[in-house]
N, C-alpha and C positions, 0 to 999 in steps of 0.2 A: 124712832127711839126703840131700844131691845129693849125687852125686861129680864131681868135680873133671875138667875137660874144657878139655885142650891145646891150642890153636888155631894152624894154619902163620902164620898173621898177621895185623896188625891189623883187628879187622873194620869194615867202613862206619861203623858207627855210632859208633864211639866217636873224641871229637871232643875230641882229643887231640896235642901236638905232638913227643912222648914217643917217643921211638925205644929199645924193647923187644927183647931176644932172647926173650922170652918172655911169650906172651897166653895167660890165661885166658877162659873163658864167663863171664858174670858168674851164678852161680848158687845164692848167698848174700846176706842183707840183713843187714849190720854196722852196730852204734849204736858210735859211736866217740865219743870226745873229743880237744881239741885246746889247748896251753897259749896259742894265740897262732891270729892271721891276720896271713900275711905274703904282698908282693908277690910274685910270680913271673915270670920272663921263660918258665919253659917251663909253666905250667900256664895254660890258657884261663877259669877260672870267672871268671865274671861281667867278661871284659875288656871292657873303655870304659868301665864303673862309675865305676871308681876312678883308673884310670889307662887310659891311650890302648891302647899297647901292651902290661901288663902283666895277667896275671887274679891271683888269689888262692889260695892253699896255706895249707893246716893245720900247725900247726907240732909238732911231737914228737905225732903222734896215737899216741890209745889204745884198743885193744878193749876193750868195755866189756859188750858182750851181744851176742848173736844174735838175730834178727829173726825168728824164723818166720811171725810173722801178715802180714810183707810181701814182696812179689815184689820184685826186681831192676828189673822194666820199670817200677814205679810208682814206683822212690826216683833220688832225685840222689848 
């Protein structure tokens, strides 16, 4: 089990337009579910896809398992 690690702010890498008082370490792999995909003006997945300016967001997600057999650096 990791424990859970604070960070002052956002880090480089996460490519994101989310303005946060509060960043984790990503250091957990969550299988989630979701009732829906819905457009988004502040989430980035997959923008130009589907729409110019907008990416795509999970709609009511759900925790559904923990991932042990995968790392954080390998999942989306």
């Amino acid at each position: 089990m990791y424990k859970q690690q604070l960070l002052e702010s956002k880090p480089l890498y996460y490519n994101t337009n989310e303005v946060c008082s509060v960043w984790f370490e990503a250091c957990e792999v969550w299988e989630i579910r979701g009732a829906d995909l819905t457009l988004s003006p502040v989430h980035t997945a997959a923008i130009g896809r589907v729409h110019e300016a907008r990416g795509i967001s999970l709609r009511f997600p759900r925790f559904i398992n923990l991932r042990p057999d995968r790392k954080p650096e390998v999942c989306t």
